[in-house]
C-alpha positions as CSV (number, residue, x, y, z in Angstrom):
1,X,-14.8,-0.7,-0.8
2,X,-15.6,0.0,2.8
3,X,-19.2,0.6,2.6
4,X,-19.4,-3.0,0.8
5,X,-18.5,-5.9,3.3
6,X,-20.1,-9.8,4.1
7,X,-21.5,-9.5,7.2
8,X,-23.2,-13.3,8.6
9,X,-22.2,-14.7,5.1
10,X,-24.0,-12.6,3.1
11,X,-22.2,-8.9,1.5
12,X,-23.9,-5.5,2.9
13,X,-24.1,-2.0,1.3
14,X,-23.9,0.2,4.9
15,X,-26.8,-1.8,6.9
16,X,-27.9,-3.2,4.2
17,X,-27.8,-7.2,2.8
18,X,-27.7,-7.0,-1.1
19,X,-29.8,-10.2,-1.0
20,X,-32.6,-8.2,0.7
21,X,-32.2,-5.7,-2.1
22,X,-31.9,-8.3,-5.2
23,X,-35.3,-9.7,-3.4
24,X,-36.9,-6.0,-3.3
25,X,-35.6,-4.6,-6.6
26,X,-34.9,-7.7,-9.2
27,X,-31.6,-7.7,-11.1
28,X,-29.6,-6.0,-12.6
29,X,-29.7,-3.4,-10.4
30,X,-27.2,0.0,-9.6
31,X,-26.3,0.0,-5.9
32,X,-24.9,2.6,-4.4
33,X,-23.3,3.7,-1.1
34,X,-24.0,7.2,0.3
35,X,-21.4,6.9,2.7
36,X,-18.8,6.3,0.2
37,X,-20.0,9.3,-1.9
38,X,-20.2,11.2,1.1
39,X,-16.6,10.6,2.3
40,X,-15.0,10.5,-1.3
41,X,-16.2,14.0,-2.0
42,X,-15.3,15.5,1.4
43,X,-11.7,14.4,0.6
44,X,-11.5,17.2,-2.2
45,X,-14.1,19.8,-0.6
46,X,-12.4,19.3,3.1
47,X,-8.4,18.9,2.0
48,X,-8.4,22.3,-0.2
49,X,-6.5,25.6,2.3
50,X,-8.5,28.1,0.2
51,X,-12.2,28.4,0.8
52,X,-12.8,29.8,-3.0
53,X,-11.3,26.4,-4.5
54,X,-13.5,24.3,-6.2
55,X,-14.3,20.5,-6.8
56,X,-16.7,20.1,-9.7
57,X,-17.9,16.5,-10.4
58,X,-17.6,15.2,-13.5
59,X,-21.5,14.1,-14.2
60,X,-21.1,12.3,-17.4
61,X,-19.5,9.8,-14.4
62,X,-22.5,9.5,-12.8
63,X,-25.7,11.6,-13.2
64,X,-28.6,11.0,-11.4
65,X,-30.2,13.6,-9.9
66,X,-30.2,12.2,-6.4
67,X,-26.6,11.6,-6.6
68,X,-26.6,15.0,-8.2
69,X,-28.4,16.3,-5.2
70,X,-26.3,14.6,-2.9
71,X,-23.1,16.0,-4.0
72,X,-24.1,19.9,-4.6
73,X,-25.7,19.7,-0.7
74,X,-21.9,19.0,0.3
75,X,-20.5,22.1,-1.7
76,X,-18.9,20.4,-5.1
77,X,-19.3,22.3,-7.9
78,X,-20.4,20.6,-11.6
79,X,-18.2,19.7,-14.7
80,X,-21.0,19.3,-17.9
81,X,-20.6,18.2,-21.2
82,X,-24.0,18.7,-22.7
83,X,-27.1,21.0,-22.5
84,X,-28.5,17.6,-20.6
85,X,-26.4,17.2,-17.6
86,X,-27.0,21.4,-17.3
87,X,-30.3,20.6,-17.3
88,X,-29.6,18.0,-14.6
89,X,-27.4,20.2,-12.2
90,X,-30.2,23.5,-12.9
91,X,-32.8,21.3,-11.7
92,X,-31.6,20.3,-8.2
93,X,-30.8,23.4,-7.5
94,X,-27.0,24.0,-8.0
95,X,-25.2,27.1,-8.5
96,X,-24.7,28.4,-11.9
97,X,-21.6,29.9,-11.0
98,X,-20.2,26.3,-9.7
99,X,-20.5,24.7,-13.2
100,X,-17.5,24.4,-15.7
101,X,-19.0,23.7,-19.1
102,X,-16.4,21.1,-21.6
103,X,-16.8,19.4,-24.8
104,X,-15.3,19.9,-28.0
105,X,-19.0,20.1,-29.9
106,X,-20.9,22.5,-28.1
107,X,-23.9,23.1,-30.0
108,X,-25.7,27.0,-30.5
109,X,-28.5,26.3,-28.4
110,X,-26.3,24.6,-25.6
111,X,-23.9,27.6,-25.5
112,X,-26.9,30.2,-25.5
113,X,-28.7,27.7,-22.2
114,X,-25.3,28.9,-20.6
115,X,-24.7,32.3,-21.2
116,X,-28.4,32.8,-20.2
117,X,-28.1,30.7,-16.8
118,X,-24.5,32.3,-16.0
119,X,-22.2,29.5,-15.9
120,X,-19.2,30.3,-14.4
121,X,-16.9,29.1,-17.5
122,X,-17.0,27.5,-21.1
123,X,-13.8,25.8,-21.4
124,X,-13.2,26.7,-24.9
125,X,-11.4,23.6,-27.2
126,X,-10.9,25.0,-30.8
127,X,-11.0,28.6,-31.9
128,X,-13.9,28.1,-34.1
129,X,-15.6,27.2,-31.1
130,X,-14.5,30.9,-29.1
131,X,-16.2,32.9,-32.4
132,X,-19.1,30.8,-32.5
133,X,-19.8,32.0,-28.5
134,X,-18.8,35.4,-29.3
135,X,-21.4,35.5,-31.8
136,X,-24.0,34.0,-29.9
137,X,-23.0,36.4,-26.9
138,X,-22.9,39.4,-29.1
139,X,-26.2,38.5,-30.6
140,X,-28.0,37.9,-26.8
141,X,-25.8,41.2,-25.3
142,X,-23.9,39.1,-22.8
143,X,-20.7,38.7,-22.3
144,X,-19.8,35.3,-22.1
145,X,-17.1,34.0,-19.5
146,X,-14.4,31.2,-21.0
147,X,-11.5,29.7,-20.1
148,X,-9.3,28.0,-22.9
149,X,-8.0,24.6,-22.7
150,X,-4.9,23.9,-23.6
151,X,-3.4,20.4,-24.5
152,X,-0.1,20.4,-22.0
153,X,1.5,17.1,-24.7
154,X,1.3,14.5,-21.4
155,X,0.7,11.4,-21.4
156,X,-1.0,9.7,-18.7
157,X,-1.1,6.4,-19.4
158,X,-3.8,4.1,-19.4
159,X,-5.8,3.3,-22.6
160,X,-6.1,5.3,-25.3
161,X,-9.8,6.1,-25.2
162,X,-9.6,7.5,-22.2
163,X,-6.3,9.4,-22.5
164,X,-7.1,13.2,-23.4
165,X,-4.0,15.7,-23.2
166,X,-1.3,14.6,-26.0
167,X,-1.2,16.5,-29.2
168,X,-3.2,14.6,-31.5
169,X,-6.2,13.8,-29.2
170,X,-9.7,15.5,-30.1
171,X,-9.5,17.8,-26.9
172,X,-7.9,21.1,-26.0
173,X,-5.6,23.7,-28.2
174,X,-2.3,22.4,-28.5
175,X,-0.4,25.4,-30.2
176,X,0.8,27.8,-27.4
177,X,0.8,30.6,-30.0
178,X,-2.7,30.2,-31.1
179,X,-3.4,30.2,-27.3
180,X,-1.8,33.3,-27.1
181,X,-3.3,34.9,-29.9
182,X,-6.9,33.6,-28.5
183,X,-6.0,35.6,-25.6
184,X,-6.0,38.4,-27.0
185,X,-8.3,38.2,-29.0
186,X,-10.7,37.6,-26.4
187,X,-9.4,40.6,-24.3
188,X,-10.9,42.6,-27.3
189,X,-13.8,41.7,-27.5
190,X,-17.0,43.4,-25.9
191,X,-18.8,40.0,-25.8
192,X,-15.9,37.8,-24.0
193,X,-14.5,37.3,-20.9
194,X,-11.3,35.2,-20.1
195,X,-11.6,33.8,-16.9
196,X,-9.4,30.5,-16.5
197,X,-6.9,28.0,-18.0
198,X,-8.4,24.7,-18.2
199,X,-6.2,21.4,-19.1
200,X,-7.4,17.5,-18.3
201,X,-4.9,14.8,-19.2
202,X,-6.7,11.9,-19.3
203,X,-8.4,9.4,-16.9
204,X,-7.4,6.7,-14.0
205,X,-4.1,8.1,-13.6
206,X,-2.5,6.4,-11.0
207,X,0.7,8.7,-10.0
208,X,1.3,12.4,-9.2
209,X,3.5,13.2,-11.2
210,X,1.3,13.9,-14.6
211,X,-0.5,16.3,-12.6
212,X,2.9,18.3,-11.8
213,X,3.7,18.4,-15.2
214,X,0.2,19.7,-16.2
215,X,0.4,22.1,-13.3
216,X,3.8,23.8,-14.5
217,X,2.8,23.8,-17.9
218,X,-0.1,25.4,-16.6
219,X,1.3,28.3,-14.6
220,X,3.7,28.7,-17.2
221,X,1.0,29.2,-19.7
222,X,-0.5,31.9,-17.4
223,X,2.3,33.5,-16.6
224,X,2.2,34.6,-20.1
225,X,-0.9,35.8,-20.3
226,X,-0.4,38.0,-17.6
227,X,2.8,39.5,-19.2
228,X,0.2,40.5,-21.7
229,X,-2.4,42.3,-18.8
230,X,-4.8,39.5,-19.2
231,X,-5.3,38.0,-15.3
232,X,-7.2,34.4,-14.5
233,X,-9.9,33.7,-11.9
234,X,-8.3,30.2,-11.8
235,X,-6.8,27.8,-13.5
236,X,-8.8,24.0,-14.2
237,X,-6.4,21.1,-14.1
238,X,-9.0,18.9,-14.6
239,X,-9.9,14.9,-13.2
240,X,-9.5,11.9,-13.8
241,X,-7.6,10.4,-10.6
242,X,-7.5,6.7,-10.7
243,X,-9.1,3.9,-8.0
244,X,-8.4,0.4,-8.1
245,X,-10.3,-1.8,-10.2
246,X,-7.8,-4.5,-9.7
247,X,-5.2,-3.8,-6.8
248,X,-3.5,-0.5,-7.9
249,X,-2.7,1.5,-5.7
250,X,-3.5,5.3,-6.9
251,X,-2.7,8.8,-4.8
252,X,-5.6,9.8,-2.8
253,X,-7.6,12.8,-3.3
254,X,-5.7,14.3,-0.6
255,X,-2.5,13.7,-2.0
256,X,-3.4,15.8,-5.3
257,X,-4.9,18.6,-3.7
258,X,-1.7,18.7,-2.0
259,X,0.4,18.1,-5.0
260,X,-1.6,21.0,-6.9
261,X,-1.5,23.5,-4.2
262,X,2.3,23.3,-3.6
263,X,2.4,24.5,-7.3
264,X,0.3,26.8,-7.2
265,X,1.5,28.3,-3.9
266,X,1.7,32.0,-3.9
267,X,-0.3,32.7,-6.8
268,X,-3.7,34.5,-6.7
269,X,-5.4,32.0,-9.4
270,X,-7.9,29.9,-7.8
271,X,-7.7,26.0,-7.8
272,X,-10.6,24.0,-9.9
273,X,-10.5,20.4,-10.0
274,X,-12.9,18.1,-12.7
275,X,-13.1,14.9,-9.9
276,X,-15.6,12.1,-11.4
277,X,-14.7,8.5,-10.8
278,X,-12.7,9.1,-7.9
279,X,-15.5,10.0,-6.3
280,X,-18.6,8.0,-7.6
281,X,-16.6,4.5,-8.6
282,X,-15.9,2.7,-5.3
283,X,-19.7,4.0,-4.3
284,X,-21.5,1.8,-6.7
285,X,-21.5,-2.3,-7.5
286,X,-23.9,-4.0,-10.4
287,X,-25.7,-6.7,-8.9
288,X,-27.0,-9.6,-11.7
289,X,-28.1,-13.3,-11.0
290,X,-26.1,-16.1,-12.7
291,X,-29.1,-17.6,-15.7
292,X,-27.1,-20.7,-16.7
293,X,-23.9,-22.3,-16.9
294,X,-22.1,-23.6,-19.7
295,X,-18.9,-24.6,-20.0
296,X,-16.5,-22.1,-18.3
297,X,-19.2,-19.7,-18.5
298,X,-21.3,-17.4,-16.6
299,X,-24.3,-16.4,-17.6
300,X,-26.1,-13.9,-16.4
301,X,-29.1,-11.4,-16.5
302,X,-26.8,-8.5,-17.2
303,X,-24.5,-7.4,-20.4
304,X,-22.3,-4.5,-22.0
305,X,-25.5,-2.8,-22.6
306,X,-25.8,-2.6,-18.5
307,X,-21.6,-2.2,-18.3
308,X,-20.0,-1.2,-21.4
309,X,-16.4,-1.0,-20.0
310,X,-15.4,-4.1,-20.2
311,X,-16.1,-4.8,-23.6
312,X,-15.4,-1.0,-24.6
313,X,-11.8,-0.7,-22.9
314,X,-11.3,-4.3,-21.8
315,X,-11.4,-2.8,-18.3
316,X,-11.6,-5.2,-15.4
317,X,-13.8,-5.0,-12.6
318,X,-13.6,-7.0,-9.5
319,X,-16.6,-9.8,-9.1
320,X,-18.0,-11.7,-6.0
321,X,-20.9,-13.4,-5.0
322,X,-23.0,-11.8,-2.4
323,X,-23.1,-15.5,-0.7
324,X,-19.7,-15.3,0.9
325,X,-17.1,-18.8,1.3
326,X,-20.0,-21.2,-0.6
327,X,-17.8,-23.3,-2.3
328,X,-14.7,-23.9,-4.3
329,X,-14.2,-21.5,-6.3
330,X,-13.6,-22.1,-10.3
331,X,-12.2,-19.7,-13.3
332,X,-14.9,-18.3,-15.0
333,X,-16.2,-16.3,-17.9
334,X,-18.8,-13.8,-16.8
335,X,-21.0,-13.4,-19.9
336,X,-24.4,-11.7,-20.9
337,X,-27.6,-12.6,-23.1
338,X,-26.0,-9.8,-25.7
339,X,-25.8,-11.6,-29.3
340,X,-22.1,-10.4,-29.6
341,X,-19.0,-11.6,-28.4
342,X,-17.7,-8.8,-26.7
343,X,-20.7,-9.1,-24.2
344,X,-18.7,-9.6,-21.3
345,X,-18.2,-8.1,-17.9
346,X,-15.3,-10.5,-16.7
347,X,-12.7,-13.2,-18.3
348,X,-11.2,-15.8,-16.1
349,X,-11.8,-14.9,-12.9
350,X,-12.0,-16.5,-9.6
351,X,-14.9,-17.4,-8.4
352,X,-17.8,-19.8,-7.0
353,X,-21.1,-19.5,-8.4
354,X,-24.4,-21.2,-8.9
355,X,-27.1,-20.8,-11.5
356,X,-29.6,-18.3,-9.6
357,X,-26.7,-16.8,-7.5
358,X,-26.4,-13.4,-7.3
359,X,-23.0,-11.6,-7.9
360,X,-22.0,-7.8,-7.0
361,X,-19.6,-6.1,-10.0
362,X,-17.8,-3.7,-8.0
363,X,-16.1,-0.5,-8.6
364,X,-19.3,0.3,-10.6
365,X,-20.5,3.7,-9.6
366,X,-18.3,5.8,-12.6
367,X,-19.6,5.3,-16.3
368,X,-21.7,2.6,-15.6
369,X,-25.5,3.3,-16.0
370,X,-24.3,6.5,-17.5
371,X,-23.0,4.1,-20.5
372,X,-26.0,1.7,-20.6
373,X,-28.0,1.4,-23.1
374,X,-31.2,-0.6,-24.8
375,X,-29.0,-2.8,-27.2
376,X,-30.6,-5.9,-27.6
377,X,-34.4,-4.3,-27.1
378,X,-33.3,-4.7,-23.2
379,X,-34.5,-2.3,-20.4
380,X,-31.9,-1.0,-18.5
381,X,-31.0,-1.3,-14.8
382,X,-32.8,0.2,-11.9
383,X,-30.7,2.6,-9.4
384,X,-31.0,2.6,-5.1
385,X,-29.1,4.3,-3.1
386,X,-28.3,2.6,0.4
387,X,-28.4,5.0,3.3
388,X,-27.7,3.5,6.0
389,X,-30.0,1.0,6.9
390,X,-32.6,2.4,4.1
391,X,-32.6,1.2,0.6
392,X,-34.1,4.0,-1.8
393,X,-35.2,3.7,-5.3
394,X,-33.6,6.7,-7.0
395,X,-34.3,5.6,-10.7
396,X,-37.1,2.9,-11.9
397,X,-36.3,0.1,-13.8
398,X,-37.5,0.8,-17.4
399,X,-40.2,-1.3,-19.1
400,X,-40.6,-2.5,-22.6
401,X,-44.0,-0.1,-22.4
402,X,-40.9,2.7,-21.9
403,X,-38.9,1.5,-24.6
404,X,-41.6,2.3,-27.5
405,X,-42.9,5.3,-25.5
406,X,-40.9,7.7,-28.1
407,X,-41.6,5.7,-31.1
408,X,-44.4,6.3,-33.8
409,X,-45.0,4.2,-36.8
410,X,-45.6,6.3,-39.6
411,X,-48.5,6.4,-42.0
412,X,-49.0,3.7,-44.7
């Protein structure tokens, strides 16, 4: 994490001590690096050959709108999964025609927000799905752009909630001949436009050589389509490259685009790519302040309702205290106030820590507010974005005021 490093004892984001910022902001709090965000998404946008190929951040990784902001002024495109996060992209400004629209449960009015705003793809998952937009299409008199996924029977690795492309998983078409006959279908119709192959094979993938298979399968798939005079803008091979929560070693950014485009050499399909955490994860770390200890536990101020990974996927994230070389350091439990047992961000690791000290949860920035919620009746986390040496609030810490804000208690 190059943007994160102890600097006079104490560990900096950029210019910035995160003891200056735990003093300013309170904990827990969402720190992220613009530097890192910067350079991670310049290694897709600047390592594509052809000027038409397109990096489209996965939102539901991270999706505030100054992040959101950030990222469309450097040229990446948006993957959504909701009418929400199209509201989110819309409203700072990005190009309709740069968002990819996924999801297996696309709902009417979500479909009709993006025909009318002229997204440049649904990727289409099920066939009930393609009618239901060729209804809605037919009923505004648009035609409606869509690119089918497929589900290219690879798998990944990694853990199962997070693995997508084998047959049997909720996403993607996994019967070539029903892809076929799609195709056609769609070629048809008056209200339909095929524009693209899409296929995503899961997340934190840590070798190459998934993506190769997915890519063949790919242009194998579209090769047949073209036998049958239907011809793709591009073809979507989706996310998901993995970054190193705890010392793997994954292919760079650079390294994929270079993988993709050898495969795709020749051929007059455009490339889209889905990147979400390997962009947004090394920019962000979860600071929280060590309440008490008991026992061989930690605990402290935040819990699975701040960072749901760890007790969602038993995922492991990397933990230091911002006070750097204090003391000998002791295998701990990092736990939160969350009345269940799964509340925990960490499980014997290596540490030294104090009640009142503050720690920094790193590799943060990828489905980690995103995830939060208000289990437990608790407020969740504020967000800043470091910039240098400027520290910038870029989402308030709620209040309890906020929490009952929607709520009405009925008549007696």
């Amino acid at each position: 994490m190059s943007a994160f490093n102890f600097n006079s004892g104490s560990l900096f984001c950029e210019q910035v001590s995160l003891s200056d910022i735990s003093d300013q902001f309170d904990t827990p709090a969402y720190i992220y690096s613009k530097q890192t965000l910067e350079t991670n998404a310049n290694a897709y946008v600047k390592s594509f050959t052809k000027p038409d190929s397109l990096a489209c951040f996965a939102v539901k990784s991270l999706s505030n709108i100054s992040i959101l902001k950030l990222l469309n002024d450097m040229g990446c495109g948006f993957d959504i999964v909701s009418g929400g996060e199209l509201y989110r992209v819309l409203s700072i400004g990005a190009d309709p025609k740069k968002i990819i629209f996924s999801g297996v449960g696309k709902s009417k009015k979500e479909i009709e927000e993006g025909i009318l705003e002229g997204i440049l793809s649904f990727n289409v998952e099920s066939a009930s799905e393609l009618y239901r937009i060729e209804k809605i299409a037919e009923n505004l008199n648009k035609v409606a752009p869509v690119s089918i996924r497929f589900n290219p029977d690879i798998d990944s690795g990694g853990h199962d909630y997070i693995t997508t492309g084998r047959k049997g998983d909720k996403f993607g078409i996994s019967s070539i001949d029903q892809i076929i006959e799609l195709s056609k279908y769609i070629k048809s119709s008056n209200y339909l436009n095929i524009v693209g192959l899409a296929s995503h094979i899961g997340s934190q993938i840590l070798e190459l050589d998934s993506y190769r298979k997915s890519a063949k399968k790919t242009i194998e798939l579209a090769d047949s389509l073209i036998e049958l005079g239907i011809s793709l803008e591009f073809l979507d091979l989706g996310g998901g490259l993995g970054v190193p929560y705890n010392e793997e070693s994954p292919p760079s950014p650079e390294n994929l685009v270079s993988c993709l485009e050898k495969e795709l050499q020749g051929r007059k399909e455009r490339l889209v790519l889905e990147p979400g955490r390997s962009i947004s994860a090394n920019a962000g770390v979860l600071i929280t302040k060590v309440e008490y200890i008991k026992d061989d536990f930690l605990v402290v101020d935040a819990a699975m309702n701040d960072l749901i990974r760890p007790a969602l996927y038993k995922a492991e994230h990397d933990i230091c205290n911002i006070k750097e070389n204090t003391g000998v350091p002791k295998l701990w439990n990092v736990v939160g106030p969350i009345c269940e047992s799964s509340d925990f961000l960490a499980k014997n690791i290596s540490i030294y820590a104090d009640e009142d000290d503050i720690l920094a949860i790193k590799t943060a920035g990828a489905y980690g507010f995103v995830m939060s919620s208000n289990y437990n009746t608790r407020p969740r986390a504020c967000e800043v974005l470091v910039d240098g040496d400027k520290s910038i609030l870029i989402r308030k810490r709620e209040s309890l005021d906020d929490l009952l804000e929607m709520e009405i208690i009925g008549d007696d």
